[in-house]
N, C-alpha and C positions, 0 to 999 in steps of 0.2 A: 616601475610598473605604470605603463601606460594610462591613462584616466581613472587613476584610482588618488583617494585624499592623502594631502599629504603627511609626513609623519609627526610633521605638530598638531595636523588639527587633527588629526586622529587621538590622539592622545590627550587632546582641548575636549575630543567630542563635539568639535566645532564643522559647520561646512559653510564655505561659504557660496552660497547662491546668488545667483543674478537674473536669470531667467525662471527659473520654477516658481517665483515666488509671483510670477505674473499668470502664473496655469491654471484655473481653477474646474474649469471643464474643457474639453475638448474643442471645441471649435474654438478657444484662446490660441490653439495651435497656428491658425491659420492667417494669424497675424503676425505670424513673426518670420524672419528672415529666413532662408539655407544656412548659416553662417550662427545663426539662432537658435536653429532646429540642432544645431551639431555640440553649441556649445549646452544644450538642454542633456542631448544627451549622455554626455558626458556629468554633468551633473544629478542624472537619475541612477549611472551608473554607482556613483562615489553615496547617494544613498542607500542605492541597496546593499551595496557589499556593508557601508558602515552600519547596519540593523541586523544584516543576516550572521556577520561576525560575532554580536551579540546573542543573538536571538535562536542561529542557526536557522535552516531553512533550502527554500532552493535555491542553488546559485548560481551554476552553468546554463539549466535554460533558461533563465530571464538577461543575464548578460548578452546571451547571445538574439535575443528578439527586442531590444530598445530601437534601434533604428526600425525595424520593421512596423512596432507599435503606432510609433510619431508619424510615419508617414501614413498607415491606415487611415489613423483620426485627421491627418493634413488632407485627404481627400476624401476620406468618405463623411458621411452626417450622421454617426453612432447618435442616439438609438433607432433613426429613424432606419440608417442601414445597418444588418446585426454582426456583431462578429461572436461565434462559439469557441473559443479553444477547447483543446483536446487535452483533458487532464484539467486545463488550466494551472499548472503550473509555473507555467511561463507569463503569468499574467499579472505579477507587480508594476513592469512600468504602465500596463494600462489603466491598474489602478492608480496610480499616481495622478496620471491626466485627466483622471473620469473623477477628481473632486476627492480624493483618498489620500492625499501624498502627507498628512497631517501622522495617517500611523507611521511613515516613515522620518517626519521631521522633530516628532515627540516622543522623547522615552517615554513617557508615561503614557501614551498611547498605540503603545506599538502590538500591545495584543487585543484591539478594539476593531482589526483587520482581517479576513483569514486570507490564510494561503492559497485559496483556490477561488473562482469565481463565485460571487453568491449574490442572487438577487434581489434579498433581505437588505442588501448595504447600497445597492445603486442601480437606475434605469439601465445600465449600458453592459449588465449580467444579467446574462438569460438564463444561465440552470447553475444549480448545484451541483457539481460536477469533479471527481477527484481520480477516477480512472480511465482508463485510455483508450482508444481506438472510437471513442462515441463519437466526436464532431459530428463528420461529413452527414451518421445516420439523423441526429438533431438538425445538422441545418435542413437538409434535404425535405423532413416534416415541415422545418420551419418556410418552408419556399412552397411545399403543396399549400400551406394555409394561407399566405399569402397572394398564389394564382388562385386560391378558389372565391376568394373573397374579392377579389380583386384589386388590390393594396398594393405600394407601390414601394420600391427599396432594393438593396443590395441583401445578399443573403451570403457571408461569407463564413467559411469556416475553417482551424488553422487545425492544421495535420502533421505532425513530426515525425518524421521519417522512420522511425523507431516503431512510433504507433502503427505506421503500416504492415506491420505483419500480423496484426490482430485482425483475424478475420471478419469484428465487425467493420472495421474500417472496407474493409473490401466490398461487404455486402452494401454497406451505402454506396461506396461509389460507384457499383456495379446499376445502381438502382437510381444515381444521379443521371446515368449516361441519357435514362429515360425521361427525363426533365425538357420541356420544350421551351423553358425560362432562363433568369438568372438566378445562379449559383456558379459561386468562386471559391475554389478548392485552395490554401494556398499550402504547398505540400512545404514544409519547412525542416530543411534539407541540413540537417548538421554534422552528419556521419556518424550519429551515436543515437542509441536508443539508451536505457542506464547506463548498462556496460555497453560491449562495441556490440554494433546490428548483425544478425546470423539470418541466414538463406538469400535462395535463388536471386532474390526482386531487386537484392541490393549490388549485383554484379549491374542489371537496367540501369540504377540509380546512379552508379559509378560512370558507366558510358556515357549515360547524357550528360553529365559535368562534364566529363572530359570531352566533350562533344559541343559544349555551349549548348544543349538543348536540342541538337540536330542527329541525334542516332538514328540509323535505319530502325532498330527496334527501342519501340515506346510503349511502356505499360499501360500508360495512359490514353494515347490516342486509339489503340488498340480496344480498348473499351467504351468506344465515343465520345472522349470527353476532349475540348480544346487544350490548347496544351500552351502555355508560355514558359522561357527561363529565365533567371535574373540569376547571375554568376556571383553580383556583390550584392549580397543580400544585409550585408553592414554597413553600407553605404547609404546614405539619406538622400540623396539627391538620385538614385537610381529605383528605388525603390519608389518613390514617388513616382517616377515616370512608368513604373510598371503597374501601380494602382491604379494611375488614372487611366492607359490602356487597355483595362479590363474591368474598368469601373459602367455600370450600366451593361452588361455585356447581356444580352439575347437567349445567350445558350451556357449551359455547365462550363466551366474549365477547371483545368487544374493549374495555378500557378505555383512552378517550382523552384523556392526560394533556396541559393545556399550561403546560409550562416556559419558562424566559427561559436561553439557550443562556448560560454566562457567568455566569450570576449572582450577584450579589456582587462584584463586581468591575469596575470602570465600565471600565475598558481590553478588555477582554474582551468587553463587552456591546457595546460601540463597532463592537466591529474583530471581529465575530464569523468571519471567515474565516480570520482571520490566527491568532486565536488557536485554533484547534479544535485544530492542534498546532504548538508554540512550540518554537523554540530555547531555551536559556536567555535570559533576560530581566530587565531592572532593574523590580525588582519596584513601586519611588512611580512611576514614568513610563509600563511597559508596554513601552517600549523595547527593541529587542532586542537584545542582547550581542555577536550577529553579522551586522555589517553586511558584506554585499557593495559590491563595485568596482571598476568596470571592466566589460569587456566580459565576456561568461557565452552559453554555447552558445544557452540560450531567447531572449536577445537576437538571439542570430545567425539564428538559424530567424525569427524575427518577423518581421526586417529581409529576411528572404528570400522571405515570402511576402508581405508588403508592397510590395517593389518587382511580383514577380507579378501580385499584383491590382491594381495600376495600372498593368500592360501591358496589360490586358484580353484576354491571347488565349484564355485558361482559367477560367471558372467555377470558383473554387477557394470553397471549404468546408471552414473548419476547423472541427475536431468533438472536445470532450471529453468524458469519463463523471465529471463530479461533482469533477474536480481540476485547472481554469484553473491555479491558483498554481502548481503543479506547474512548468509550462510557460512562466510567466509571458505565460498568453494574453490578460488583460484588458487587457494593451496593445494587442493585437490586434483585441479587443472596439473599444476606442476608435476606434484607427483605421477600422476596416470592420465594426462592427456585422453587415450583412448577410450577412456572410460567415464570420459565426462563431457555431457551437450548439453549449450544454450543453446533451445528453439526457440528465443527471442522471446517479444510479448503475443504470446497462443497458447492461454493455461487451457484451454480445451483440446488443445494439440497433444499438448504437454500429458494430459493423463491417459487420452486414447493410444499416444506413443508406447506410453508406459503400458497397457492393455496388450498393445500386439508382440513388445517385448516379452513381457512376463507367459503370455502364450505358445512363444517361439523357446522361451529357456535362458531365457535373459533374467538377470532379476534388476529389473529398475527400482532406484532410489529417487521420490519427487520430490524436490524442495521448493514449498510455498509459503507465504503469508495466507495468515486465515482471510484478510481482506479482499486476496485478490484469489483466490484457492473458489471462492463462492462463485465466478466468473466460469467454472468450467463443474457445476452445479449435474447438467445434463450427463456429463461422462463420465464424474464418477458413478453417479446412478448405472445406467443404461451400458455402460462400457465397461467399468470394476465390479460394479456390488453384484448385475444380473449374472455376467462372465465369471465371477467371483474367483480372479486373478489375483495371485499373490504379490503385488505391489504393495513397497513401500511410501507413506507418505511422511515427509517429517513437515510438522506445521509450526509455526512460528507467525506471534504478535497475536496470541488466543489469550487473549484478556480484556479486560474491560475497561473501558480509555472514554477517556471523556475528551478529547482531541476531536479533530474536524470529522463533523459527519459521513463523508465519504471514506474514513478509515478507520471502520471502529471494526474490534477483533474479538465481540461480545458473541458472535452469532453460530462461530465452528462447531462448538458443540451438538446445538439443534440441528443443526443442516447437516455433517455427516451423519450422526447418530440415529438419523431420520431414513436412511441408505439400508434395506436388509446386506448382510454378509463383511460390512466394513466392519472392523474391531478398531475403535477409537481409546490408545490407552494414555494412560494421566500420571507421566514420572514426577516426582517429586524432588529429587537429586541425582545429579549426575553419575551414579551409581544405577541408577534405577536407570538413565538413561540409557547408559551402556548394554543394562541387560534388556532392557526391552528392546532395542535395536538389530541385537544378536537374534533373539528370538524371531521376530520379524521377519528377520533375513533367511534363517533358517526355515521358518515352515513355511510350508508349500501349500496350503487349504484355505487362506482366506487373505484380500485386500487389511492392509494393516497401517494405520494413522495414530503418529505419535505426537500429543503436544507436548512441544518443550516448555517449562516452565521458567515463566515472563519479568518473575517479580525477585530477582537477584541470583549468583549461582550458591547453588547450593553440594556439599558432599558429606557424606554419612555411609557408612558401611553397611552391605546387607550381605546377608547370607545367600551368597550366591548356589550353592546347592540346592538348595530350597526353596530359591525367588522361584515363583513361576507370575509372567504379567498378569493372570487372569484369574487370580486369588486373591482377597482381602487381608491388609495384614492389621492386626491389631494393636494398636501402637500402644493403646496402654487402657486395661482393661477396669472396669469402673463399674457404676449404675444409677440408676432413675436417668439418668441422659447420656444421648448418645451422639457424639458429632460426626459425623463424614463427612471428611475434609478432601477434598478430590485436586489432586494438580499440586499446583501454587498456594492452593489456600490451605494448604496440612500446618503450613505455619499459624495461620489466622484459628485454626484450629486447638493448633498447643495452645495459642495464648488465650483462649477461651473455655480452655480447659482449667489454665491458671485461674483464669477471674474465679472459676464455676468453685475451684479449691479454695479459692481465702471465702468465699461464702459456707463451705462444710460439707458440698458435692462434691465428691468421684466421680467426676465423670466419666465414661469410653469413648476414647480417639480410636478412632479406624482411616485407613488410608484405602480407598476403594481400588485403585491403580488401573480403574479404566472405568470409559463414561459408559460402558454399552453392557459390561455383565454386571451382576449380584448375584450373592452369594442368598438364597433364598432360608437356606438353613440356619442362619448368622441374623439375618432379618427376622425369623420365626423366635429363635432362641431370646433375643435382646425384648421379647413382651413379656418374657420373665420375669424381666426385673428391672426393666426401664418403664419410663412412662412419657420419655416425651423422646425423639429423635432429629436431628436437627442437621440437615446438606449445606454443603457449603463448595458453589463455585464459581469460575471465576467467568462467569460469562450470561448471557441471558438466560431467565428463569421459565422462559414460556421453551416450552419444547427441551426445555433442559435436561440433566442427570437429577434433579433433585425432583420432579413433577415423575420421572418415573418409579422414585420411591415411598413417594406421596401416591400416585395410584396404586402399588402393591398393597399398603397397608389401607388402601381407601374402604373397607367395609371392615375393620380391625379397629378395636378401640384404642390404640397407638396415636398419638400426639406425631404429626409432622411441622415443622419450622425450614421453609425453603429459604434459604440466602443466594442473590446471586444479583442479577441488573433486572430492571425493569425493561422492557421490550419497547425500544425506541433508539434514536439518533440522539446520540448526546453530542450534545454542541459548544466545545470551547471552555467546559467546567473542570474544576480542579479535580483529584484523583480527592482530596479531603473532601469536596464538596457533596460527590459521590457517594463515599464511602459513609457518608454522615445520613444523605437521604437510606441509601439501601441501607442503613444498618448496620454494614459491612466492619464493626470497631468490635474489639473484644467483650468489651465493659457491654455496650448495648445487646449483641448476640446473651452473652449472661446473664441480663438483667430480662430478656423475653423468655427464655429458660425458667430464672427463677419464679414465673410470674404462671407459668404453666405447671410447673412444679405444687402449688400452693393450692 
């Protein structure tokens, strides 16, 4: 394996360094040799793999942008000239050299770092930043403030190729072309966006490779912007000479870099999907640490729209934005090909497709992440909820994460739920999935959003004659307290039900099975003989499912108890730590109960 540690010191935990340990900011670059530059990076290489095999993380883009890094900071003068990454994902080795290389040389400080850019940790991060297609529109701001002021600098921002099918990417550079200054596009060309890149722009993208830069047709020129290529975009000494020829530049360009996604690393280069971001990993084999087994929700949805499309009653279409694995849909792929498209990364693409599908007799199935799902905000609205097309959505990563702020999955709830006409339902095992999924597909009257639940698989038999998603079931019927436990948290629920019993309360568990109905008769009934009620879910509380049963009861003298997140970015705290501020523990939910109770 090409510059990767060898199998002793891997196994020492050892590296041994020569050059890094002279880098502590950026312009220490510039004193060092070609021959220096090369053996660096080879050594920034051998520590990221040996952290991220630990740690897990990203792995394919950052292997593949070390040489491009090293030479940025070899000629330009970070911070005074800016670089944005896109995503920022690809941004460990820049943190290495901007004075950070400490979380990668220290176990013990390996999560004192995050993943993405933040400029909380250092001058040379300009924004918080964790999804995609933003650069070019950031730098483009960052160059108007610049020429208004009059200030002097580089304004560059890095674009992967992938990102560019996300139409903000487009609208910045559309609105670059009008720029009478400097701005450097550097379009970082890998051939992969997560999984492999879909549409038109990437057949452009392929010609000019194979063209060295010189096709008759250029996407970029075409839209005013200068254009340079760099063929060895892993090469250090080439890259250098492409920075400094468009360093200072007068006018926008784009410079189109191509890198090998993974580089350095034959596992990585292999399996460039898999690795773009890795669990922990055995680092001689590539192997991952965490193997699943057994049955898992994506299997169950597969298996559900597989039997579907060989009933033939419904043109179904399954449709992701840039994250199959996600879903585990290229099982899907296999099975029914024609019935399954990546529109790359365009979730706004992505639901309006799904709108004119569903209007033509199509029945599209859309698989998103809650994180990234909020990015096409406008068309579910405007496109699903007004159209009130029966699209599927299945959502996935809708819980409450105390991980990096640019991906937190606390908010699905309030923002669909907020849509007239969407029905947002809350399975609780994969039984419940099954059936809410069929149902879904089957009716024809309203846009329908399933979240899968987050916090382990779960299966339990229901009476499938008599499931209906949009009925309350009563899991176990009780009094003076009442818990709705919605989604994932029906568990958090039992065991609070437990606590409420060794105290000498019955409680009532109910399982709501969806964030957008209630059952108003069930709500009236429970002032009978309860006196305090108490939500429970897994996501933020403002605009949530529990504030809307805190407003029903609002002029009722009915006791409500909302559980759920605080309405904010959590940032890099434990799921305990979390769970201890909100409350979110059996014993403590019990103990606010009993205190209402009294």
């Amino acid at each position: 394996m090409a510059n990767t540690l060898s199998k002793k010191l891997r196994i020492e935990g050892r590296i041994k360094l020569t050059i890094i340990n002279k880098i502590n900011q950026p312009s220490d670059l510039k004193k060092l040799s070609i021959e220096e530059l090369e053996v660096l990076a080879s050594e920034i290489r051998d520590l990221l793999l040996n952290k991220v095999s630990q740690t897990g993380g990203h792995v394919g883009p950052n292997l593949g942008t070390v040489e491009l890094t090293l030479a940025f900071h070899y000629v330009f003068d970070s911070p005074i000239d800016k670089i944005v990454w896109d995503v920022s994902h690809q941004s460990y080795p820049h943190k290495i050299v901007t004075g950070r290389k400490y979380a990668w040389l220290d176990e013990t400080k390996y999560k004192t770092v995050t993943g993405y850019t933040e400029p909380e940790e250092s001058q040379h991060d300009f924004f918080t930043v964790g999804h995609t297609s933003t650069s070019v529109s950031l730098a483009v701001g960052m160059a108007k403030a610049r020429d208004i002021q009059k200030q002097e600098g580089n304004i560059v921002a890095v674009l992967g190729d992938g990102s560019l099918s996300g139409g903000l990417a487009l609208e910045g550079l559309n609105n670059a072309a009008e720029l009478d200054s400097n701005l450097i596009v550097i379009l970082n060309d890998n051939e992969m966006s997560i999984a492999e890149n879909h549409g038109g722009m990437y057949r452009n993208l392929a010609e000019l490779r194979k063209n060295n830069g010189q096709a008759e047709t250029n996407l970029f020129t075409a839209m005013g912007l200068g254009y340079h290529y760099v063929e060895e975009g892993n090469n250090i000494t080439e890259m250098i000479k492409a920075f400094e020829s468009v360093k200072d530049s007068k006018q926008p360009l784009v410079l189109h870099v191509h890198t090998e996604k993974g580089h350095g690393y034959k596992p990585a280069v292999a399996n460039k999907e898999r690795f773009h971001w890795q669990m922990p990993f055995d680092l001689e084999t590539g192997d991952s640490k965490h193997t699943s087994s057994g049955e898992s929700y994506d299997s169950v949805i597969v298996d559900v729209l597989d039997k579907k499309i060989k009933e033939e009653k419904q043109p179904i279409v399954a449709i992701t934005a840039a994250i199959p694995g996600l879903f585990g849909l290229k099982e899907l792929q296999k099975l029914h090909p024609e019935h399954y498209i990546d529109v790359g990364i365009a979730e706004q693409h992505s639901i309006t497709y799904a709108a004119g599908l569903a209007k033509s007799g199509a029945k599209p199935i859309v698989f998103h992440s809650s994180t990234f799902l909020q990015r096409a905000y406008d068309q579910l609205s405007h496109d699903l909820g007004i159209n009130d097309l029966p699209a599927v959505l299945i959502v996935k990563g809708g819980r409450i994460s105390g991980g990096d702020p640019t991906h937190q999955g606390s908010f699905d709830i309030p923002y669909i739920t907020s849509i007239p006409n969407i029905i947002y339902l809350a399975p609780t095992s994969k039984e419940e999935v099954q059936a809410m999924l069929h149902w879904a597909i089957d009716q024809k009257e309203h846009p329908v959003a399933i979240r899968i639940p987050e916090r382990g698989f779960v299966s339990k038999p229901i009476d499938e004659e008599s499931f209906h998603p949009l009925e309350w079931k009563i899991e176990k019927q009780g009094e003076k307290a009442a818990i709705i436990a919605a989604g994932s948290f029906l568990a958090l629920g039992r065991e609070t039900v437990e606590k409420l019993e060794k105290q000498g309360i019955e409680a009532t568990l109910i399982n709501p099975r969806s964030f957008t109905y209630f059952e108003s008769e069930l709500l009236n009934k429970l002032q009978e003989d309860h006196q305090v009620v108490v939500t429970l879910e897994d996501g933020s509380l403002d605009g949530g499912y529990g504030e809307k049963i805190s407003r029903y009861y609002g002029r009722r003298e009915m006791k409500v108890l909302n559980y759920g997140a605080l309405k904010r970015f959590n940032n890099h705290q434990t799921m305990e730590e979390l769970n201890r501020e909100f409350r979110l523990l059996p014993e403590l939910i019990a103990e606010d109960v009993l205190k209402e109770l009294k």
